[in-house]
Structures are given as structure tokens and as C-alpha cells.
N, C-alpha and C positions, 0 to 999 in steps of 0.2 A: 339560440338567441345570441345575438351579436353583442359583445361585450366593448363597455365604453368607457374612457380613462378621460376626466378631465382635468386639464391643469389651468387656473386661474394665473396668470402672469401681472403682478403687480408690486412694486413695490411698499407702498403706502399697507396694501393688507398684510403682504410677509412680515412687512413691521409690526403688524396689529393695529395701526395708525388708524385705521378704516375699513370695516366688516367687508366682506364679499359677498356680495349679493349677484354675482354673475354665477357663478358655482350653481349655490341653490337653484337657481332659476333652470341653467343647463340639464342640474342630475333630474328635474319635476319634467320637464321636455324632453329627455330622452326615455325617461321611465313611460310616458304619454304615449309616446313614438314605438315602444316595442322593444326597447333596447335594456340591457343590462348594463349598472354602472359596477366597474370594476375597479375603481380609486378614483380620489378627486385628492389633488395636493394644490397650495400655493406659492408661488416660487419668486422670487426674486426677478426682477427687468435684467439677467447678466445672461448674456451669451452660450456661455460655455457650460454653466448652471442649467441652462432651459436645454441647450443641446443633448449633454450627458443625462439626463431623464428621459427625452424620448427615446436617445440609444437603448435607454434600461430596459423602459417598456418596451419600447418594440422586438428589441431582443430576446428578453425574458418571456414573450409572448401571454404580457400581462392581457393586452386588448387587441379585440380588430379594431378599433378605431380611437385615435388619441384628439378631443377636442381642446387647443387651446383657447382662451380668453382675453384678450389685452394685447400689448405692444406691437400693436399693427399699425400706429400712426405715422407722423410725420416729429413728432418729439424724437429728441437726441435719443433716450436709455429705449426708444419703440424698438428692438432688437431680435420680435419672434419669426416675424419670419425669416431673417439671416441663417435665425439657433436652428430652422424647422431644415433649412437649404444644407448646411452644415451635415446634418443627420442622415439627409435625403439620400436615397438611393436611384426612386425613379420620381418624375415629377408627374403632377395629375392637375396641370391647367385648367380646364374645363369644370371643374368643382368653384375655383375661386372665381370664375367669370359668372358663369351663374349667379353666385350670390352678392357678386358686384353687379351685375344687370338686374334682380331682384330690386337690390336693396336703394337703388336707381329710380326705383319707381314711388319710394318711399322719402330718401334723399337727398340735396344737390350732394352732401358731401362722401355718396358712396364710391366717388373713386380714390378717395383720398385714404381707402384700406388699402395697403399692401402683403392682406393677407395671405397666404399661400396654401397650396394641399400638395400635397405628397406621400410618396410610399416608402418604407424602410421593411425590409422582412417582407412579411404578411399582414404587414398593419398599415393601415392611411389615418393619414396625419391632417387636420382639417384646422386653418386659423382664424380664427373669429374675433368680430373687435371685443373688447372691454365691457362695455355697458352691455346691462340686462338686457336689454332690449332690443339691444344691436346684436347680442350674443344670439338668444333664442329667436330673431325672426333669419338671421344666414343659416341658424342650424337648419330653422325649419322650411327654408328657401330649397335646400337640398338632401333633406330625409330622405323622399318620395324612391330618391334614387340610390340613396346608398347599400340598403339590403342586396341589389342587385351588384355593385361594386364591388361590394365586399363579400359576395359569395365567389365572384370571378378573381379573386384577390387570393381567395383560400382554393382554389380550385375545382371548385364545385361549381354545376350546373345551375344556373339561376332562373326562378320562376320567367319565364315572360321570353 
């Protein structure tokens, strides 16, 4: 079972300002999906903050897959995918098109994610916007195909 690390990126929750209800929603959709959650933390909008967490995890070989939440916009502190780019080792385009041609069909404002997916280790790194909504329909835009990703990630033969 493919194990799944979510980090919620926000400021306003690390504050405790305002609940996280992207989390939740994430660990109910992956557990749906098949997947194991292996930690969900939430972290601050800071660069170097967001960076060094998925160095940890993806080093420590906490998860095959780290979903973030949040700062994928056009606001100033939007800073995940830089932190995710920073981390990266190899990059995996074709994840973030997908769920920007997805979520395209749903609405005008899905190019304005500048989410990104990448690899570090053996782990892939997937960025998702903020809202509930917007979290769990990119996740579930490209599930179908992750299992298969991420068996080719760890080196194993993949159904199909």
C-alpha cells in the first residue's frame, strides 16, 4: 500500500487563526483511493520551512507520495511550488497538466495554479491548491494513475 504524507500550507491555520479543512478532506480521499496516510502536518507559507519538510520526508523515506495543500496562487507568501522546485531532484510535468486540464473543465480560474509535482528520492511530490474542493477534485483528477507512478518510482513492475 502506497503511503501518503500531507502537508496543509497555510498560514492563517499554523496560526490556528482558521481550522483546516483541506487536510481532512485529503486524508477521507486518499484513504477512499487505497492509499495509506503516513502524516499530515501544517506548516507555515515560508520557503525554506515548506522546503526542509519534504527534504525530511522524502529522505527519511516517511512516504511514496507527499501531497501539498495551499500556496499555489498568485499572492505574494503563494511560495509551494518554489519550496517543492528547491527540494526537487527530478521534475514530473505531466501530473500538474493534467490536473490543470482537469480542473479546466470545472474552472475559468484553473490556470492560475502554479502547482507543480516532482521527485526527490523515491518519493513524488504533488501540489494542490488550498480549498477543499480544489484539493480533493486535482487529487482525484490524477489517482487513477498514480499507483502505476509510483510503483515505477520504487522500481517495481506495474500492473498494466
Amino acid at each position: 500500500m502506497n503511503r501518503v504524507f500531507i502537508l496543509t500550507i497555510s498560514d492563517r491555520s499554523y496560526r490556528k487563526e482558521r481550522e483546516d479543512l483541506t487536510g481532512p478532506k485529503l486524508i477521507e480521499s486518499i484513504k477512499e483511493s487505497g492509499f495509506a496516510l503516513s502524516g499530515y502536518e501544517i506548516l507555515a507559507d515560508e520557503r525554506d520551512g515548506i522546503r526542509e519538510k519534504l527534504e525530511e520526508i522524502c529522505d527519511s523515506n516517511l512516504a511514496d507520495l507527499v501531497l501539498t495543500a495551499g500556496g499555489t496562487g498568485f499572492a505574494e507568501r503563494d511560495v509551494t511550488p518554489e519550496a517543492t522546485l528547491d527540494a526537487a531532484e527530478r521534475l514530473a510535468p505531466g501530473i500538474a497538466e493534467k490536473i490543470r486540464f482537469e480542473s479546466l473543465k470545472k474552472t475559468q480560474y484553473a490556470p492560475l495554479s502554479r502547482g507543480v509535482a516532482a521527485i526527490r528520492k523515491k518519493t513524488l511530490i504533488i501540489n494542490l491548491p488550498g480549498s477543499p474542493r480544489g484539493a480533493d477534485e486535482s487529487f482525484k483528477a490524477v489517482s487513477d494513475i498514480l499507483g502505476h507512478g509510483l510503483a515505477l518510482l520504487k522500481g517495481e513492475k506495474p500492473d498494466g
